[in-house]
C-alpha positions in Angstrom: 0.0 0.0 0.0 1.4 3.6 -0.9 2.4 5.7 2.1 -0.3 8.6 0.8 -3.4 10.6 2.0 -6.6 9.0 0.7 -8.3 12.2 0.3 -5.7 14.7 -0.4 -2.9 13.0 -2.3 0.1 13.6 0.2 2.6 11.8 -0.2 6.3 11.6 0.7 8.7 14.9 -0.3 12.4 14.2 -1.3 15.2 15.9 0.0 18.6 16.2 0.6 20.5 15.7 4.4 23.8 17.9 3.8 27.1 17.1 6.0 29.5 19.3 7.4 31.3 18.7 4.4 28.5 19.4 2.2 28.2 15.8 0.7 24.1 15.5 -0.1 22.7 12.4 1.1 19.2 12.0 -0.4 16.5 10.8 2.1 12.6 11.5 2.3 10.0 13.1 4.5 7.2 11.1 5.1 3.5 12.2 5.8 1.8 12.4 9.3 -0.9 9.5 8.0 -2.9 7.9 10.4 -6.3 5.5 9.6 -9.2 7.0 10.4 -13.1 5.8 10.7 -15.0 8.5 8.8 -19.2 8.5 8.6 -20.5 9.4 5.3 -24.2 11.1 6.6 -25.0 10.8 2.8 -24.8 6.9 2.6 -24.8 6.4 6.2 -21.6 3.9 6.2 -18.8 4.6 8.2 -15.3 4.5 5.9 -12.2 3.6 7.0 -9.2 5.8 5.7 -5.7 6.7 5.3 -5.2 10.3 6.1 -2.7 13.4 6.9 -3.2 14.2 10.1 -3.2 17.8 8.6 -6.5 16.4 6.7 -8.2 15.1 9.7 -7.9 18.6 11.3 -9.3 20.3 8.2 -12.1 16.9 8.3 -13.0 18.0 12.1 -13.1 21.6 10.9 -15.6 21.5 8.2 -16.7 17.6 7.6 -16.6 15.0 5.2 -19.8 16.9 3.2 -18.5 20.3 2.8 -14.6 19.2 2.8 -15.7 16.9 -0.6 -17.6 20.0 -1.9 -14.8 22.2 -1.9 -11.9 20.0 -3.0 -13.4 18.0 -5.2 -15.6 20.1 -7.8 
């Protein structure tokens, strides 16, 4: 399974560690994901997901509804 948000897309970020000696070593940041049970009020079924913890703030924020709405016209 990919290490990526199910709603938003995150997924890991490359970049470089860089020594005292300024040799680049290449490594990569990972998301925040957790899994989370979301309700769906429209079909009534609870979903479980693999999100940024950054998403499940914005999720608790507005909700799965309006949070759908506005990302995904």
């Amino acid at each position: 399974m990919a290490r990526q948000c199910d709603l938003t897309g995150k997924s890991r970020q490359a970049n470089h560690t860089v020594s005292h000696s300024n040799i680049k070593t290449r490594t990569f940041k990972q998301p925040n994901l957790k899994t989370k049970k979301v309700f769906d009020p429209e079909s009534g079924q609870t979903i479980r997901l693999k999100l940024a913890t950054s998403t499940i703030k914005t999720l608790d924020k507005m909700g799965l509804s309006k949070f759908l709405r506005k990302y995904y016209k």
